[in-house]
N, C-alpha and C positions, 0 to 999 in steps of 0.2 A: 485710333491711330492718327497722328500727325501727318499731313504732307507738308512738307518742306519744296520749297518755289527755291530753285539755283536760277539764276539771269545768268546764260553763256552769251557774249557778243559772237554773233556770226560773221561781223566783219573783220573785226582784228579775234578772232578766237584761241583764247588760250584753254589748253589741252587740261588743264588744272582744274577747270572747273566742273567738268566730270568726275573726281576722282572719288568722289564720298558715293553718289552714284553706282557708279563701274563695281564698289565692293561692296556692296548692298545687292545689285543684281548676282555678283559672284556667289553671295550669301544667300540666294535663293527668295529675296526682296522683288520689288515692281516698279519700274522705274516710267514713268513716261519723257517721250523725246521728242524730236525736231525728226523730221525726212524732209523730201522734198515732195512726196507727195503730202500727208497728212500726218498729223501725231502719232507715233504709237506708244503701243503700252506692255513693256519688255520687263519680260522673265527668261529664267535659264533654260532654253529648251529642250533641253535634255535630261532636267529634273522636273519628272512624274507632278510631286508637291509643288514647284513653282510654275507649272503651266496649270493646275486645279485651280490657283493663287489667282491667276490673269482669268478665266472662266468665271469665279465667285466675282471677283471685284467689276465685271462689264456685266454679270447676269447673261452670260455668253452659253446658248444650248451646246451640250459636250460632244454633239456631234459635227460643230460646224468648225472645221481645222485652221489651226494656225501656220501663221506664213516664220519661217527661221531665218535670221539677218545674218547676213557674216559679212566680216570685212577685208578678208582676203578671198581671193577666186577658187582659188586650190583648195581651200576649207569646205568644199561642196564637197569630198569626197570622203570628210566625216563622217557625214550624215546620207549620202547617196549611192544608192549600192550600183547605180549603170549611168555613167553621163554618157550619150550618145556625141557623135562629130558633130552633128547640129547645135546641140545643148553647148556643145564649145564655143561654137562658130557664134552663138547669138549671146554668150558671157562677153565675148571679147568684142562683139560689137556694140553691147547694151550696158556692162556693168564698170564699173558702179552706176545706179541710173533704174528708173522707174519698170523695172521688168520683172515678175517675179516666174521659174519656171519647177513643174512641177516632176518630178524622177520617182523610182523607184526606193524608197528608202531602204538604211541598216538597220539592223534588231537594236541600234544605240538609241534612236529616233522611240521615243515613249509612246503607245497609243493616245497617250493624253493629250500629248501636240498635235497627233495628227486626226486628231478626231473618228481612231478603228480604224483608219484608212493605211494601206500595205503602200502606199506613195507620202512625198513629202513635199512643201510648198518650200522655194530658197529664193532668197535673192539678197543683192548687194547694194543699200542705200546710197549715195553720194551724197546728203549732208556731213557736213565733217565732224556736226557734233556727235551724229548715229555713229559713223565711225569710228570717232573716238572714246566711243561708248563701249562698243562692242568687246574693240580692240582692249582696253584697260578691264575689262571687267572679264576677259577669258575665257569666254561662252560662246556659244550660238545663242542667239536671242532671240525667241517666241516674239512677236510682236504685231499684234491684231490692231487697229485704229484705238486709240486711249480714249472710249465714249463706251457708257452704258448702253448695251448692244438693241439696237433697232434704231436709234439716236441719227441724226449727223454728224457725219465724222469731224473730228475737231481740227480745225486749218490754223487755230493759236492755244498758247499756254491758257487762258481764263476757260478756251470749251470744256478744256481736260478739266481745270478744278470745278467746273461746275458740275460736270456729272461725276468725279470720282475720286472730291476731296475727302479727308475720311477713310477711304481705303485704300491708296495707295504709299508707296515711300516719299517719292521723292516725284517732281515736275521739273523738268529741265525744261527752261523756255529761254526760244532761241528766237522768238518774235513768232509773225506770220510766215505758212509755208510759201513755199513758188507755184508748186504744182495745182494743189487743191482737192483732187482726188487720188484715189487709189492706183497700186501700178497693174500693167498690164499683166494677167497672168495666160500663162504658155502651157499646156499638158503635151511632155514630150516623152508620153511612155504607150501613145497611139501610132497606128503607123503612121498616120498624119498628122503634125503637129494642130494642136485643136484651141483656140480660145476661148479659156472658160469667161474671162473677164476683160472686156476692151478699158481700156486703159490711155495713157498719154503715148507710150510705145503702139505706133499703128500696122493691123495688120499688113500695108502697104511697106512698111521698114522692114515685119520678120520676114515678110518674102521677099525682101530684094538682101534677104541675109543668105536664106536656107531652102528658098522654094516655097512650095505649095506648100498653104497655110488655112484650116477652114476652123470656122464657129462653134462649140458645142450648141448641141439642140436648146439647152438650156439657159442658155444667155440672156435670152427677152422674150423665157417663156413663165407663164402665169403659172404653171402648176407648183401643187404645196408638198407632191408628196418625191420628190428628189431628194436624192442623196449624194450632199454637197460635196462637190470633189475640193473643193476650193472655199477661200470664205467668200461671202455675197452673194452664194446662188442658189439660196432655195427662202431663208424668212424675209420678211419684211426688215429691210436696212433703210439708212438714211434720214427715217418719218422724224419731222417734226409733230406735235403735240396735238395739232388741230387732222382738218380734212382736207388732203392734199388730192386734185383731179389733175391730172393735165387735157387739155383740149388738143384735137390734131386736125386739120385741116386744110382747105385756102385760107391764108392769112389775113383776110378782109373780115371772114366767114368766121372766124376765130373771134374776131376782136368784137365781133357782134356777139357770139353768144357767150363769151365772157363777159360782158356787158350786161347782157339777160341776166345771167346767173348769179351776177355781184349785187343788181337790185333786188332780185327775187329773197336772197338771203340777208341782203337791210332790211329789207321790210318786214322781216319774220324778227328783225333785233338782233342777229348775229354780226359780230365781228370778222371784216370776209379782205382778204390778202389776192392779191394776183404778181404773180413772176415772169415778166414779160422782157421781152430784148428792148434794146434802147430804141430801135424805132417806132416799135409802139408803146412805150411804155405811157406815155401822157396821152394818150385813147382811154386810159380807166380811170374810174371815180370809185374806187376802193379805200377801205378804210387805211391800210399801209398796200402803196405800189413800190416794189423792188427791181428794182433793173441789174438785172444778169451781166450783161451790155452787150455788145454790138453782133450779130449774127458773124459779120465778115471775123471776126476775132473769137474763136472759141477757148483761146489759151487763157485767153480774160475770165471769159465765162463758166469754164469749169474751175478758176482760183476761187470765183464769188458763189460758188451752188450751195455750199456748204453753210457758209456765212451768212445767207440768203435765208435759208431754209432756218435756222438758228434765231432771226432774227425775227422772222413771222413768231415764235414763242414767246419771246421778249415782247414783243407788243399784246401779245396771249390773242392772235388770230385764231379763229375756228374754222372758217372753212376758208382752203387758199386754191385758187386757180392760176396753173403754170399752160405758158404756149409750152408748145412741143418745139423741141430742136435738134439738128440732124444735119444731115446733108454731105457731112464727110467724118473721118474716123473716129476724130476727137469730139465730133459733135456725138455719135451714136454713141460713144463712152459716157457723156452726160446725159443722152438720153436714158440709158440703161438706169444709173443711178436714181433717174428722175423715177419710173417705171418701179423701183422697187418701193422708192421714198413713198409712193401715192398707191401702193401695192394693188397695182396692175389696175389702178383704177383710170380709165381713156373714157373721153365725151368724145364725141364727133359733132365736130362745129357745121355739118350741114344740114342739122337740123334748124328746121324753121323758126329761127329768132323772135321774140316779147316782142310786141309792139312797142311802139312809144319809149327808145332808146335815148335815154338820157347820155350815154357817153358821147365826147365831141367828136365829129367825126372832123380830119384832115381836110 
């Protein structure tokens, strides 16, 4: 199979350049596009054969469900058999926009989108090219991150053809996204709305929407044997190629034993990566150091994790040491990611540091 690259300008965007697109996904084709969070990679999700389509071409396990895009509000009632007053109350304050929430679905909704699961993942993108993608091509749109599944999710048109030229239709690239990760997802079919996946939508916004808001157990837990309500909550997502750790700690304490652990691993002849914020990022003497950037600014930092992680490949890193970071919503959203990316693999930096630390210290 060909993929064919469309260049849509997302600043003066004309609606035209979707249109070979739009009738290819109507055709039960695979389209990858532009969000605001991350690329995805859209079939009709309500045909059986074009969600098997999106699972074969990411190498996606068939029980891990897809999220459905639509471009009107009121198209939720397609595919959703119960929207609660809440589920309304957080459309009209969140959509179009990085929120995805999860309902009860209709017998129209295929097991094959939703991966055997009796609920459905919806939401409403605000790029204008997803929108206009949607909209022209007459569907609900199946659309998982366009990357061969465990991958990092792709943040421009070239991640997508790198993991999935060859099997898809078509690449709609609309440049780099804004976002950088995934949207928030909402299960609103608990009595208390639950967060399977934090996201740029924080839970500090859905409760100053709809109230009391709490975490699934599962969010930023290590076990393998869950069953995922949601996508990203039970395999290992995001991994780049090599050996991703992250260290958690005091940050002094940190920067020493990633220090240890960057020499221990040259000196055995490995190629060794560290992802550190911009204030310490010139603390290491690693073979590629990536700077995330600034702690104060996490909007920054979760556009570049992706990119980040992408690029330790490209230099073919083997083993890569990330700080940890957190500290408010949007940071635990990229820590999350990080935690899958390194699948649940955490060092504690108060361990007793190598002597004779070659990194400079400040």
């Amino acid at each position: 199979m060909e993929t064919r690259i469309i260049k849509c300008d997302t600043e003066a965007f004309q609606p035209e350049c979707v249109r070979e697109a739009a009738a290819c996904l109507h055709a039960g084709g695979l389209v990858a596009f532009p969000t605001e969070t991350v690329y995805g990679l859209g079939g009709d999700g309500l045909n059986p054969e074009a969600a098997g389509k999106i699972y074969a071409a990411k190498g996606r396990p068939s029980d891990n469900p897809l999220i459905l895009h639509i471009a009107e509000k009121d198209s939720v009632n397609m595919v959703a058999e119960e929207v609660s007053d809440k589920a309304w109350l957080l459309m009209e304050r969140f959509w179009p926009g990085p929120l995805t929430l999860v309902l009860k679905k209709k017998p129209t909704v295929p097991a094959e989108t939703t991966g055997g699961l009796n609920t459905v993942a919806v939401r409403m993108p605000s790029h204008p090219v997803a929108l206009e993608l949607i909209r022209q091509s007459g569907v609900c749109v199946a659309a998982p991150s366009a990357n061969a599944s465990g991958r990092p999710s792709p943040s421009k048109a070239s991640h997508v053809y790198e993991d999935l030229k060859g099997k898809i239709d078509y690449i709609l690239d609309g440049g780099s996204v804004d976002i950088g990760i995934e949207s928030t997802i909402v299960d609103m079919t608990g009595t208390v709305p639950a967060i399977l996946r934090p996201g740029y939508i924080t839970p500090e916004q859905i409760e100053a929407a709809i109230g009391k808001v709490e975490f699934d157990p599962a969010v930023f837990s290590a076990a393998t044997d869950i069953k995922p309500k949601a996508p990203g909550m039970k395999y290992t997502h995001y991994a780049p190629k090599g050996t991703l750790s992250i260290v958690e700690g005091d940050r002094e304490a940190v920067v020493r034993r990633i220090c240890a652990m960057v020499e221990e691993k040259q000196a055995a002849g490995y190629k060794v990566g560290v992802l550190a914020a911009r204030e310490t990022a010139d603390r290491y003497r690693a073979d590629t150091v990536l700077t995330i950037g600034c702690r104060a600014e996490p909007v920054t930092m979760a556009a570049r994790l992706y990119a980040c992680l992408r690029e330790f490949d490209e230099e073919g890193t083997e083993f890569m040491y990330s700080e940890a970071f957190g500290g408010d919503s949007l940071g635990n959203a990229i820590m999350n990611r990080l935690l899958k990316a390194a699948g649940h693999r955490v060092i504690y930096a108060e361990k007793k540091p190598a002597e004779g630390l070659s990194c400079r210290e400040q």
